[in-house]
VEXLODO-146660 format. One line per field, with one value per residue: residue number from 1; residue in three letters; chain; y, z, x of N, C-alpha, C in turn. Coordinates in nm, 3 decimals, decimal comma. Layout:
<pts>
n <- NUM:... $
res <- ALA:... $
chain <- A:... $
nyy <- Y:... $
nzz <- Z:... $
nxx <- X:... $
cayy <- Y:... $
cazz <- Z:... $
caxx <- X:... $
cyy <- Y:... $
czz <- Z:... $
cxx <- X:... $
</pts>
This chain:
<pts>
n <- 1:2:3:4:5:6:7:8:9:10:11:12:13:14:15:16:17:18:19:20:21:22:23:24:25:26:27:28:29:30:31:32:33:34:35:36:37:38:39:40:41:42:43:44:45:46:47:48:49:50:51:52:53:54:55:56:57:58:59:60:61:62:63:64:65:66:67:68:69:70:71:72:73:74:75:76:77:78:79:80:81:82:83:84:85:86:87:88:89:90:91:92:93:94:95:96:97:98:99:100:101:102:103:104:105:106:107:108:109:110:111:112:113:114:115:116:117:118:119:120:121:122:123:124:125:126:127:128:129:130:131:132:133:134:135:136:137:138:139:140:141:142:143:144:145:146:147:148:149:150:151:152:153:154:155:156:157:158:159:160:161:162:163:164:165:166:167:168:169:170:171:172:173:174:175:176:177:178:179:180:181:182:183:184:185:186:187:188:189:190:191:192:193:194:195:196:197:198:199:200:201:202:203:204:205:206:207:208:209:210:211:212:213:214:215:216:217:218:219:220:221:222:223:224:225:226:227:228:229:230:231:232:233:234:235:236:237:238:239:240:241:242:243:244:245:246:247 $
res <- UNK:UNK:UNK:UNK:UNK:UNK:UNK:UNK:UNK:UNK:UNK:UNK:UNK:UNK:UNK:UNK:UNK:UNK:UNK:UNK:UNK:UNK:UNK:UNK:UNK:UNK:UNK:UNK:UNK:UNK:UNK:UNK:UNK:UNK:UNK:UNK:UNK:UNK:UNK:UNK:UNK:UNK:UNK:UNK:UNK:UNK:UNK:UNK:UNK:UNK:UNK:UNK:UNK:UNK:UNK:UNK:UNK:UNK:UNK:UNK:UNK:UNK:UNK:UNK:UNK:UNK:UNK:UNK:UNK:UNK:UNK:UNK:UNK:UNK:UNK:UNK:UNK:UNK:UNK:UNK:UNK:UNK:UNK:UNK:UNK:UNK:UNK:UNK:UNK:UNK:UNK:UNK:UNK:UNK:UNK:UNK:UNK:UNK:UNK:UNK:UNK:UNK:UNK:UNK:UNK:UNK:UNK:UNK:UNK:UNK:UNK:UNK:UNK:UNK:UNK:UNK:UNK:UNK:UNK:UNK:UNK:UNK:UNK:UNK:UNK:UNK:UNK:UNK:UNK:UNK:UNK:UNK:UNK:UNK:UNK:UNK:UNK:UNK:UNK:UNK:UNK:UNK:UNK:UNK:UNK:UNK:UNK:UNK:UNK:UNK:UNK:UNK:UNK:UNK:UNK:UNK:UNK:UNK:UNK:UNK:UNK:UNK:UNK:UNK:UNK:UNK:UNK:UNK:UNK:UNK:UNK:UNK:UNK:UNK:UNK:UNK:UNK:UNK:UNK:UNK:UNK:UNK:UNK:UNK:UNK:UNK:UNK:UNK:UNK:UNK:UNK:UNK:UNK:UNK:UNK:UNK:UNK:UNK:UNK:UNK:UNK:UNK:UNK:UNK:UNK:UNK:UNK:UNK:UNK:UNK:UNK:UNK:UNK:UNK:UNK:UNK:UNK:UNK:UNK:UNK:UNK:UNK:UNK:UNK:UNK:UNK:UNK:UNK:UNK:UNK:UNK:UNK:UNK:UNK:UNK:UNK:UNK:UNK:UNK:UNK:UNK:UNK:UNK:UNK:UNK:UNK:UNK $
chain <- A:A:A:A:A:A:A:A:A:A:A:A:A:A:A:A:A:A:A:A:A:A:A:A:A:A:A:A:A:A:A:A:A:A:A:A:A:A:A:A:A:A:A:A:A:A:A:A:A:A:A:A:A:A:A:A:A:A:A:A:A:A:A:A:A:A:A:A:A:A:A:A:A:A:A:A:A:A:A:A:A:A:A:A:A:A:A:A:A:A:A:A:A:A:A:A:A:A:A:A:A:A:A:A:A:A:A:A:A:A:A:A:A:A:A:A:A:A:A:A:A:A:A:A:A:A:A:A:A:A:A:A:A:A:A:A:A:A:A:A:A:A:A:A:A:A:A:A:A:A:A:A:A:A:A:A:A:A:A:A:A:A:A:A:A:A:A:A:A:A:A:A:A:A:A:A:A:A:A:A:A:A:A:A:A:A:A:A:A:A:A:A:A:A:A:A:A:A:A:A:A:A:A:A:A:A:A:A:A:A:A:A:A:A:A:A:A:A:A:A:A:A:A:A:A:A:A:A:A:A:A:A:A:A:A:A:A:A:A:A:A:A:A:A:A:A:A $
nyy <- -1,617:-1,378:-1,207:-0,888:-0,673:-0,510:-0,182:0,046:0,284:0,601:0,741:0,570:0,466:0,213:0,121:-0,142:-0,480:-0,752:-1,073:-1,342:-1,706:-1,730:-1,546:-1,645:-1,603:-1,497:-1,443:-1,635:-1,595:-1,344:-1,405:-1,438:-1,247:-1,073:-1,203:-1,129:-0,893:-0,889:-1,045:-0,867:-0,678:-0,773:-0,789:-0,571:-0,484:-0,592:-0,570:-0,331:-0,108:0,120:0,173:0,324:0,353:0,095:-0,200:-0,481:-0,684:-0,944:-1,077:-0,999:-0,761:-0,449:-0,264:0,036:0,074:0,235:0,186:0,090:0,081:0,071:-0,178:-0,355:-0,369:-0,600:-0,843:-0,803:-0,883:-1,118:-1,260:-1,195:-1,358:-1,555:-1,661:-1,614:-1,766:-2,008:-2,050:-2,039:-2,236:-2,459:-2,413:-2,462:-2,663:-2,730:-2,744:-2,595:-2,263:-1,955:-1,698:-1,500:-1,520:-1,315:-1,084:-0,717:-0,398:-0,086:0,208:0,483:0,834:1,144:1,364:1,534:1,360:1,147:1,145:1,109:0,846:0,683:0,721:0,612:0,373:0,336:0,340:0,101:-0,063:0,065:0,149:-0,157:-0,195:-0,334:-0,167:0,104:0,365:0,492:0,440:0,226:0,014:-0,268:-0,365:-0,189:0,099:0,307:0,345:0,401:0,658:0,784:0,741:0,578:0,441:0,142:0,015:0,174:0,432:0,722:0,968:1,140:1,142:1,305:1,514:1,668:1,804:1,813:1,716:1,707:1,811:1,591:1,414:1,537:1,526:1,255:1,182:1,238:1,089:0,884:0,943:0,800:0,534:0,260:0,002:-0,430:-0,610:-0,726:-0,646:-0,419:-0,160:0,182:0,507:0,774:0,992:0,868:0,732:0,990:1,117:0,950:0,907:1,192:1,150:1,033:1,224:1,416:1,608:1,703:1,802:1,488:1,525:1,702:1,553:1,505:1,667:1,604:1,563:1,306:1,033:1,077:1,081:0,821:0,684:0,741:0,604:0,359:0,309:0,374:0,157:-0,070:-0,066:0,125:-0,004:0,060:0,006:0,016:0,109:0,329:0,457:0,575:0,748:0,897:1,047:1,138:1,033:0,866:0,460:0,319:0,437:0,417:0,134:0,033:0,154 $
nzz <- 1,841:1,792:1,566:1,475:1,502:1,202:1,084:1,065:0,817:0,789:0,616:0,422:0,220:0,112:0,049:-0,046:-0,075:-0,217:-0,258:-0,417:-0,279:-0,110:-0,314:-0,497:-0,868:-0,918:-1,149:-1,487:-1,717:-1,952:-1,973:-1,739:-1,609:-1,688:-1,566:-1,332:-1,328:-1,406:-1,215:-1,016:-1,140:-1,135:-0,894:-0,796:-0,890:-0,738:-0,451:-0,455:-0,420:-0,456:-0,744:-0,713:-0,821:-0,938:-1,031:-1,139:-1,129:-1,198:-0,959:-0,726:-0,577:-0,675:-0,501:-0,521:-0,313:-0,230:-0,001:0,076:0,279:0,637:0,704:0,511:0,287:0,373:0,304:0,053:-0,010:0,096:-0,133:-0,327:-0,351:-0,270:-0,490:-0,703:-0,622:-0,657:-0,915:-1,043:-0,860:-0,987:-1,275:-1,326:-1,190:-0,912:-0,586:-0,224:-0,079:-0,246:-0,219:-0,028:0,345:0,515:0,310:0,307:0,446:0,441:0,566:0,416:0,396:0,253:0,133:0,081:0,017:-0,099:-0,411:-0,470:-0,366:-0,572:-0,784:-0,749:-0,726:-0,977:-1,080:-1,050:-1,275:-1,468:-1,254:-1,250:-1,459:-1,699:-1,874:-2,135:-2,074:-1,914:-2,009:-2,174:-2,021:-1,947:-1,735:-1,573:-1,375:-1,531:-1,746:-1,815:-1,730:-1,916:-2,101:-2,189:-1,893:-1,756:-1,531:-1,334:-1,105:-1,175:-1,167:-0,904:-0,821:-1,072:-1,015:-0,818:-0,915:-1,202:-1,522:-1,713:-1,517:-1,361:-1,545:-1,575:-1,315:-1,282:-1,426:-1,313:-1,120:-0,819:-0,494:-0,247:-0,021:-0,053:0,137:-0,017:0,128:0,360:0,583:0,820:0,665:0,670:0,527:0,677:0,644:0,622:0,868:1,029:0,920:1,045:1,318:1,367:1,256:1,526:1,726:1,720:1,528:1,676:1,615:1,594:1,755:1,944:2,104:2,342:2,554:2,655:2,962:3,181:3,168:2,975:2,718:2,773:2,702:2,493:2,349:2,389:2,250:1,979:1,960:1,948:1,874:1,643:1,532:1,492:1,505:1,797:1,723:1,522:1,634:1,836:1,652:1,504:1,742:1,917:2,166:2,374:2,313:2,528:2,678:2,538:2,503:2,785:2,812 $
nxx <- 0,302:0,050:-0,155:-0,106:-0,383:-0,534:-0,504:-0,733:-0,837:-0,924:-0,976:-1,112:-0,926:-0,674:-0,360:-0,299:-0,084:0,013:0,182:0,387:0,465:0,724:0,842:0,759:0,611:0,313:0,218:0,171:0,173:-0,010:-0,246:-0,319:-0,240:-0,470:-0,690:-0,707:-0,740:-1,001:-1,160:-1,117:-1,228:-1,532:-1,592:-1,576:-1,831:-2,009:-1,904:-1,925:-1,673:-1,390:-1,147:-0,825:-0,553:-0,370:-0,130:0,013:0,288:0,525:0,554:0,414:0,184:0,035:-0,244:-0,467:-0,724:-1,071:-1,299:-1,634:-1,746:-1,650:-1,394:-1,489:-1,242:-1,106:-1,299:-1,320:-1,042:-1,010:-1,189:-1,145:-0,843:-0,891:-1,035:-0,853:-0,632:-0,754:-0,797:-0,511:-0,389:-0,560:-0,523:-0,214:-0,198:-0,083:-0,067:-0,144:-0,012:-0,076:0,004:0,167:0,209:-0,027:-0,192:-0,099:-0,241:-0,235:-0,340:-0,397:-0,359:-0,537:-0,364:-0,082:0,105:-0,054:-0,092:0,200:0,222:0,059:0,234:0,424:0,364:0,319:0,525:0,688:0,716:0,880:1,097:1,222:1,290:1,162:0,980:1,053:0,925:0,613:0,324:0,404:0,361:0,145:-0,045:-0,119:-0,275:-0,188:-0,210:-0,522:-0,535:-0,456:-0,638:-1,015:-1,116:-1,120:-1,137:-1,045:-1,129:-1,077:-1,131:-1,135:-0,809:-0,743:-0,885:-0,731:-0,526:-0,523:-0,517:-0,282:-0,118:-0,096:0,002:0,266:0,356:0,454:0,609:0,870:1,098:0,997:1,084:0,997:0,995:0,818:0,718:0,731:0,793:0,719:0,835:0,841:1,022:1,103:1,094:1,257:1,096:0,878:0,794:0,829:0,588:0,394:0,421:0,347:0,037:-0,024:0,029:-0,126:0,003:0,244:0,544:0,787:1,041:0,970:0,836:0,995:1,052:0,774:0,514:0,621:0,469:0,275:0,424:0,569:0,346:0,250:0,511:0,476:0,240:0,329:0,550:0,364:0,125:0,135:0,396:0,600:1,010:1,218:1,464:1,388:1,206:1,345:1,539:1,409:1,271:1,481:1,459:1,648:1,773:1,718:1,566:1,350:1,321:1,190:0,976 $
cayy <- -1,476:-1,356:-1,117:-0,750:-0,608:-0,405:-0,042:0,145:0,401:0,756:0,804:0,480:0,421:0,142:0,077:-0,295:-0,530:-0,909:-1,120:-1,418:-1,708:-1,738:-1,493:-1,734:-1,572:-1,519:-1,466:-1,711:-1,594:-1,282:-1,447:-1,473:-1,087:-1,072:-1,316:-1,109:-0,766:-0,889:-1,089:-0,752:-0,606:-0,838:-0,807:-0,419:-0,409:-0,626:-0,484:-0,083:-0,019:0,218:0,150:0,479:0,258:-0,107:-0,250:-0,595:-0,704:-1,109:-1,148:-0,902:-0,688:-0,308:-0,197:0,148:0,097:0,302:0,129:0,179:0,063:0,044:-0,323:-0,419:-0,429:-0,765:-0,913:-0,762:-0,899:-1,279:-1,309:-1,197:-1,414:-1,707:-1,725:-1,594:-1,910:-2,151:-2,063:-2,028:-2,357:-2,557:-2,394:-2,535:-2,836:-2,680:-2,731:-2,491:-2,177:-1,931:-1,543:-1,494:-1,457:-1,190:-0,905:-0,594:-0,295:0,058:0,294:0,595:0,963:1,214:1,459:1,610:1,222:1,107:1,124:1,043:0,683:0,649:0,733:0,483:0,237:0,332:0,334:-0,019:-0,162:0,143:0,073:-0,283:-0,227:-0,399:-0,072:0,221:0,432:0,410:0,355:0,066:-0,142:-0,313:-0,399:-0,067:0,179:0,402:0,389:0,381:0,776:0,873:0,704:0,530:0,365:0,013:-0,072:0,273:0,514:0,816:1,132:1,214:1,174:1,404:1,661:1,741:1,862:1,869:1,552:1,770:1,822:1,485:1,415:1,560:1,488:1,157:1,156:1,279:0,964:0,856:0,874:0,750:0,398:0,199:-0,128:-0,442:-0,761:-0,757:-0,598:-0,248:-0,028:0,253:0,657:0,876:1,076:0,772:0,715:1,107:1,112:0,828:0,991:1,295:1,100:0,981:1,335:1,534:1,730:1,753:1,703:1,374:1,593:1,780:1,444:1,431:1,757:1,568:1,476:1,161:0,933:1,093:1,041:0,681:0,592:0,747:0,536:0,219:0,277:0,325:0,011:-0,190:-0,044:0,148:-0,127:0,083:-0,040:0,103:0,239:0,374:0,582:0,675:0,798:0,986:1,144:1,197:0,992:0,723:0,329:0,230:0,457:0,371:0,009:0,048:0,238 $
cazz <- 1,858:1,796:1,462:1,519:1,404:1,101:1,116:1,034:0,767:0,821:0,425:0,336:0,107:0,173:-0,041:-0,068:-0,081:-0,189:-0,311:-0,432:-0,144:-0,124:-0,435:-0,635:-0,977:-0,977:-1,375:-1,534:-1,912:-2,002:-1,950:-1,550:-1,534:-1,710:-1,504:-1,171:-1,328:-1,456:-1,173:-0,952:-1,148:-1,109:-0,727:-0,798:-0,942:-0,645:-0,325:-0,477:-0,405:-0,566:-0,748:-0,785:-0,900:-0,935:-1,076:-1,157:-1,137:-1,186:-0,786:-0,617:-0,669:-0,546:-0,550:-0,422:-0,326:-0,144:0,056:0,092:0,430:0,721:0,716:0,346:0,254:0,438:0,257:-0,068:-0,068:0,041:-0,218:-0,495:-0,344:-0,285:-0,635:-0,798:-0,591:-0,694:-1,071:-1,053:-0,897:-1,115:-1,398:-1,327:-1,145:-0,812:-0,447:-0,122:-0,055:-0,339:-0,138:0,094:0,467:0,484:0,244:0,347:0,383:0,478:0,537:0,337:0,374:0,139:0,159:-0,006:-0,046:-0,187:-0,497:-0,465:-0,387:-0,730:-0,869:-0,719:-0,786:-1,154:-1,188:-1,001:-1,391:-1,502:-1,188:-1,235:-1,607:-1,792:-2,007:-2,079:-2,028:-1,788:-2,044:-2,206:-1,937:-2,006:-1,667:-1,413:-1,398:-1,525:-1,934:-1,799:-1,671:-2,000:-2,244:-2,175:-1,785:-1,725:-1,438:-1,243:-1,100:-1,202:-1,153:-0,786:-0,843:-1,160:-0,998:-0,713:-0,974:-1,326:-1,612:-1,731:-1,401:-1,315:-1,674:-1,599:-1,206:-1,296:-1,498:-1,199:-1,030:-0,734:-0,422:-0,113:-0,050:0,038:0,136:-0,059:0,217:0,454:0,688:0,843:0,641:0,620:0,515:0,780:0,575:0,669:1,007:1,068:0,927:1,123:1,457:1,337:1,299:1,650:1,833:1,658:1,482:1,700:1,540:1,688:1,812:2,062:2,230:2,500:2,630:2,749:3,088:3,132:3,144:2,849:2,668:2,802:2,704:2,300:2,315:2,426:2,133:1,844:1,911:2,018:1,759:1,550:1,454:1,488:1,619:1,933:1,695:1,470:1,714:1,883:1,546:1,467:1,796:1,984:2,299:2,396:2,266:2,656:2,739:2,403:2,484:2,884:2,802 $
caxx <- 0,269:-0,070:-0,158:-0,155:-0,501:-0,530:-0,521:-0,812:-0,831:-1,040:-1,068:-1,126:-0,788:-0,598:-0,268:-0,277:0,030:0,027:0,311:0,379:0,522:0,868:0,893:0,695:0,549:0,167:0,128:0,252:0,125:-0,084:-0,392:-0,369:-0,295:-0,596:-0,798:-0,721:-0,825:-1,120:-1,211:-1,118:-1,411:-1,656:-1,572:-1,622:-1,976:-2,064:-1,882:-1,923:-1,565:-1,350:-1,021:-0,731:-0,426:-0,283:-0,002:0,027:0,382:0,521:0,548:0,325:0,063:-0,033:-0,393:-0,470:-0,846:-1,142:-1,362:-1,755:-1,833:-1,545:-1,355:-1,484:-1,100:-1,089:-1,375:-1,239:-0,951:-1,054:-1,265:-1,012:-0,703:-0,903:-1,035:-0,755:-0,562:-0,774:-0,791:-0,363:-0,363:-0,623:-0,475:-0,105:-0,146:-0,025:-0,108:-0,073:-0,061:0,016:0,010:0,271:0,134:-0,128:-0,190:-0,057:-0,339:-0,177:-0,411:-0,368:-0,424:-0,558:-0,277:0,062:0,188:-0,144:-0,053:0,368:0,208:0,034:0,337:0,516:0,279:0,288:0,671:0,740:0,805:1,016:1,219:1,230:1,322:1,051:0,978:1,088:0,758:0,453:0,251:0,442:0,369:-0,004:-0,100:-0,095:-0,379:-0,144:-0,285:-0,643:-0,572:-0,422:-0,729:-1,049:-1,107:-1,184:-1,160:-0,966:-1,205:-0,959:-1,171:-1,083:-0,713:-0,729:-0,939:-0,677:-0,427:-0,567:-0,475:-0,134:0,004:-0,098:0,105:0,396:0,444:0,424:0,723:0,949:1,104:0,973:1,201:0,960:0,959:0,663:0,790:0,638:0,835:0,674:0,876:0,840:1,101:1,014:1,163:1,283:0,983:0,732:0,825:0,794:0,437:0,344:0,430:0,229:-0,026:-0,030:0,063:-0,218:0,066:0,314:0,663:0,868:1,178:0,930:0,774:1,134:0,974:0,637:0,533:0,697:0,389:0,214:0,599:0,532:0,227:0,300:0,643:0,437:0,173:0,440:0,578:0,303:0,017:0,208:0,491:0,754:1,087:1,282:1,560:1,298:1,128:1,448:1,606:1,277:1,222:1,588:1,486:1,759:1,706:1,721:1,460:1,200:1,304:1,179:0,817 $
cyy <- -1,444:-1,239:-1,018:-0,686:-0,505:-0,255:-0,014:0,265:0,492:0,801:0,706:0,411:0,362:0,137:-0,071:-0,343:-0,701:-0,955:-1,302:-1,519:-1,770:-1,694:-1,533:-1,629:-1,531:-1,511:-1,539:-1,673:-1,452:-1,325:-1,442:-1,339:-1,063:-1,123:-1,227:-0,937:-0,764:-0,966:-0,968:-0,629:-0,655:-0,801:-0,645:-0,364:-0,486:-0,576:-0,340:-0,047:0,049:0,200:0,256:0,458:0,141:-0,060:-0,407:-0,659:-0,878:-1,160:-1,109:-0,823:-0,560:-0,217:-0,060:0,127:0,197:0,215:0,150:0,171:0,023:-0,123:-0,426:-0,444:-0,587:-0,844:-0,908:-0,857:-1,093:-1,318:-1,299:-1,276:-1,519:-1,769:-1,700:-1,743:-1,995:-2,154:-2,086:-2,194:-2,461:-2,537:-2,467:-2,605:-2,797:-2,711:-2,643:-2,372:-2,094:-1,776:-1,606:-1,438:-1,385:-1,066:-0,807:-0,473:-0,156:0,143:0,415:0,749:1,010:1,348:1,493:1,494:1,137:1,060:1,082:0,859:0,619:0,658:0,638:0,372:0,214:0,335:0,222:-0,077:-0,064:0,142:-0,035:-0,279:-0,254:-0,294:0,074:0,376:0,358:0,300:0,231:-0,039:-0,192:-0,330:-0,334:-0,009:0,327:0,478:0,473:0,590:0,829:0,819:0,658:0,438:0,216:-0,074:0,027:0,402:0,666:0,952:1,222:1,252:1,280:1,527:1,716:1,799:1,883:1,737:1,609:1,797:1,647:1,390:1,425:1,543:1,323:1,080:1,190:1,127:0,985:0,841:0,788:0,623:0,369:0,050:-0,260:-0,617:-0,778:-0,701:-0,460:-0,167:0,058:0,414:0,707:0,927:1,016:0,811:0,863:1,183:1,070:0,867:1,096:1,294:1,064:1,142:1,449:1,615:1,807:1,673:1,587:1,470:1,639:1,672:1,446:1,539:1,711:1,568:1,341:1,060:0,947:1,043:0,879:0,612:0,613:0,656:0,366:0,188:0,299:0,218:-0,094:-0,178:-0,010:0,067:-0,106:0,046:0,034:0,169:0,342:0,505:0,637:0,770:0,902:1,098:1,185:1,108:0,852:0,585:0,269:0,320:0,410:0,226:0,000:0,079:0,113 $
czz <- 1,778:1,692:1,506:1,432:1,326:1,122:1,008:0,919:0,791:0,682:0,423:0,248:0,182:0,057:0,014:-0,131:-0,100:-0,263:-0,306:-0,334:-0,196:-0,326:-0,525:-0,767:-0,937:-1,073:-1,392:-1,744:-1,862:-1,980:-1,808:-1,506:-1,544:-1,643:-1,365:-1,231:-1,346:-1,315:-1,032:-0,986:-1,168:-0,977:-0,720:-0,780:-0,781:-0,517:-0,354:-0,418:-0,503:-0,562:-0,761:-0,816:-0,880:-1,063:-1,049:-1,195:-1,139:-1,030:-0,696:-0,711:-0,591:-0,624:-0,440:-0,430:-0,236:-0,113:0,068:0,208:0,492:0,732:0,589:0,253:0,258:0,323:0,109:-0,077:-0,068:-0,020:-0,372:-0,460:-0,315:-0,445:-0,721:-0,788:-0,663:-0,841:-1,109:-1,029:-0,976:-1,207:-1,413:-1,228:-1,039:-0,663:-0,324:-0,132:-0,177:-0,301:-0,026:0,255:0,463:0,423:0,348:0,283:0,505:0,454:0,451:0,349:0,249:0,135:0,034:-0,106:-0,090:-0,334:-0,547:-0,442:-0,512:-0,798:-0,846:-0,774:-0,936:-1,211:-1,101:-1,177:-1,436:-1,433:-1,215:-1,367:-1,710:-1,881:-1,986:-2,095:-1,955:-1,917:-2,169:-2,167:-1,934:-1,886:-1,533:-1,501:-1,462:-1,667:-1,916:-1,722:-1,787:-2,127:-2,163:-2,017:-1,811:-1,618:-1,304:-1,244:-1,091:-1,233:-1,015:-0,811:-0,952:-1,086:-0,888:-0,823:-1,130:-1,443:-1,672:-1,656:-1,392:-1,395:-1,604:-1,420:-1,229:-1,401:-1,416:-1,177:-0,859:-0,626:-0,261:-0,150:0,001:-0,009:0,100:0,046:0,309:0,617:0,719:0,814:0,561:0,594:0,699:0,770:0,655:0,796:1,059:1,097:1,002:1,234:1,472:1,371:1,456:1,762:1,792:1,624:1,523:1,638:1,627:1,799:1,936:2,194:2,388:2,547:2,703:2,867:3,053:3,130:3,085:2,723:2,665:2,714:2,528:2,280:2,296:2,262:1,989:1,866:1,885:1,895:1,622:1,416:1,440:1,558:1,694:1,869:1,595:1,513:1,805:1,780:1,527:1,612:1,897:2,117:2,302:2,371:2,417:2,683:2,684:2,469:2,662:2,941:2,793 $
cxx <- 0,143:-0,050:-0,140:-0,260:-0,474:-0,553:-0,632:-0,805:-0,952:-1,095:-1,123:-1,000:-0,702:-0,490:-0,210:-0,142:-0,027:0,120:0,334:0,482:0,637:0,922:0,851:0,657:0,374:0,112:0,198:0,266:0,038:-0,231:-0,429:-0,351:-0,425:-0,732:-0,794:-0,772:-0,961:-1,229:-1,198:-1,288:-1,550:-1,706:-1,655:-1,758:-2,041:-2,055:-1,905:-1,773:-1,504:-1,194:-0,933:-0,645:-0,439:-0,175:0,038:0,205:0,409:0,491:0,506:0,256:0,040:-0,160:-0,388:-0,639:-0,941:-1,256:-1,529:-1,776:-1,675:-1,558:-1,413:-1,355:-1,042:-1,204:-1,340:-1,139:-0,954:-1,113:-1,149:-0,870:-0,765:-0,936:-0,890:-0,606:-0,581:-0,764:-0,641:-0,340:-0,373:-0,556:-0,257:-0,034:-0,101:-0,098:-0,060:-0,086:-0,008:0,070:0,088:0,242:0,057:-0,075:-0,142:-0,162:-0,282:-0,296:-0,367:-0,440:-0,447:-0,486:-0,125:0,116:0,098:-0,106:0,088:0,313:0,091:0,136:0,452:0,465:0,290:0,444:0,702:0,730:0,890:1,116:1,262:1,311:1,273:0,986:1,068:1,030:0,688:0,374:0,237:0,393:0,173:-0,086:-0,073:-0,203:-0,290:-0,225:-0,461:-0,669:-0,535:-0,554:-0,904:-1,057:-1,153:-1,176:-1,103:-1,074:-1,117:-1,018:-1,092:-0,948:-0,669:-0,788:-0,825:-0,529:-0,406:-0,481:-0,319:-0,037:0,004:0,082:0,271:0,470:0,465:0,584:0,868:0,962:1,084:1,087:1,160:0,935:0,876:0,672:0,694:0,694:0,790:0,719:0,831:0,988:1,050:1,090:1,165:1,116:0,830:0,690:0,790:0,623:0,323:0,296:0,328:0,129:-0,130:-0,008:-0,010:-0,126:0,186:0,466:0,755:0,980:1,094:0,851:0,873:1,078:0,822:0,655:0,585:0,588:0,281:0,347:0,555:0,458:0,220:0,370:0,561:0,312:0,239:0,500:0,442:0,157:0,073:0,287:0,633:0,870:1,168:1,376:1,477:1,223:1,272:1,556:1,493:1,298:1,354:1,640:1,556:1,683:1,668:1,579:1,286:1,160:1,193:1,016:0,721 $
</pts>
């Protein structure tokens, strides 16, 4: 079966996904987080992109970046997972692949849930356990908004709500998921957005009212572009699994 091409973002902001294969590790020590932030901002001064979170975790990784030129994500990211490979392997004797099938790049709006996915991003070790504060944890952009930047371009995100709100929504737990396996699960919430997306605005529930081969031809591009699956879009929008499955 043949890839399905990457979706497009309209801002620019992709929320990046990579993970180590079959759950593997990718730090092994303090020094190899270090080696992929630093070699993230080498990448920086050269491509001009723009970073608004990460989070460096043992077995995956989530960058929230902005892009300068449409489809620089792609080039971005093979340049930082091939070196970051080869230095992981050289460095412990390893052969093969060490990223788990292709990165994961979600486009991202600049909207309500903008900021709910920094906050996710920045509490994947307080979920996990590994502290118990954000800015315990040494290797998320989370410190880099409360002191000094180095490597998190953290003006935009402050200006849409001021460094005290930012503060204190930030301490709320996160309840939207933003899945890091590879699969498509996704919120009721997601899945709703998604649709949105796709119907200039109109809510899912009101699609079974279309003509039937405008109805059609939506049903055929949420699975088929989208990604969504037949109970997915029939849970979202009302219309029967026989008819989603049929479009």
């Amino acid at each position: 079966m043949s890839r399905q091409p990457r979706q497009l973002s309209a801002t620019g902001f992709y929320h990046v996904v990579f993970r180590g294969i079959n759950h593997q590790h990718l730090f092994e020590e303090e020094a190899d987080f270090t080696y992929l932030l630093r070699t993230l901002k080498q990448l920086k001064s050269v491509l001009e992109f723009e970073i608004h979170a990460y989070c460096l975790m043992s077995n995956h990784v989530h960058i929230l970046i902005r892009e300068k030129q449409s489809g620089d994500v792609s080039l971005i990211m093979k340049r930082l997972l091939t070196k970051y490979a080869m230095y992981f392997n050289r460095k412990y004797q390893r052969n093969g692949a060490l990223i788990a099938s292709r990165y994961k790049s979600i486009p991202v709006e600049v909207d309500e849930y903008f900021l709910s996915l920094l906050r996710y991003i920045h509490q994947n070790p307080l979920k996990a356990g590994l502290v118990g504060k954000l800015e315990e944890y040494a290797f998320s952009s989370y410190r880099e908004y409360l002191q000094d930047s180095y490597l998190t371009d953290t003006e935009f995100s402050l200006s849409l709500v001021g460094r005290n709100e930012w503060i204190c929504f930030h301490q709320i737990a996160e309840t939207e998921t933003y899945d890091v396996s590879g699969k498509n699960i996704m919120s009721d919430e997601q899945i709703r957005r998604r649709i949105l997306l796709c119907t200039g605005g109109v809510e899912p529930h009101e699609i079974a009212g279309w003509p039937r081969s405008e109805r059609n031809a939506l049903m055929r591009r949420l699975k088929e572009q989208e990604g969504l699956s037949i109970r997915q879009i029939e849970r979202a929008t009302g219309i029967s699994r026989s008819i989603v499955a049929k479009c």
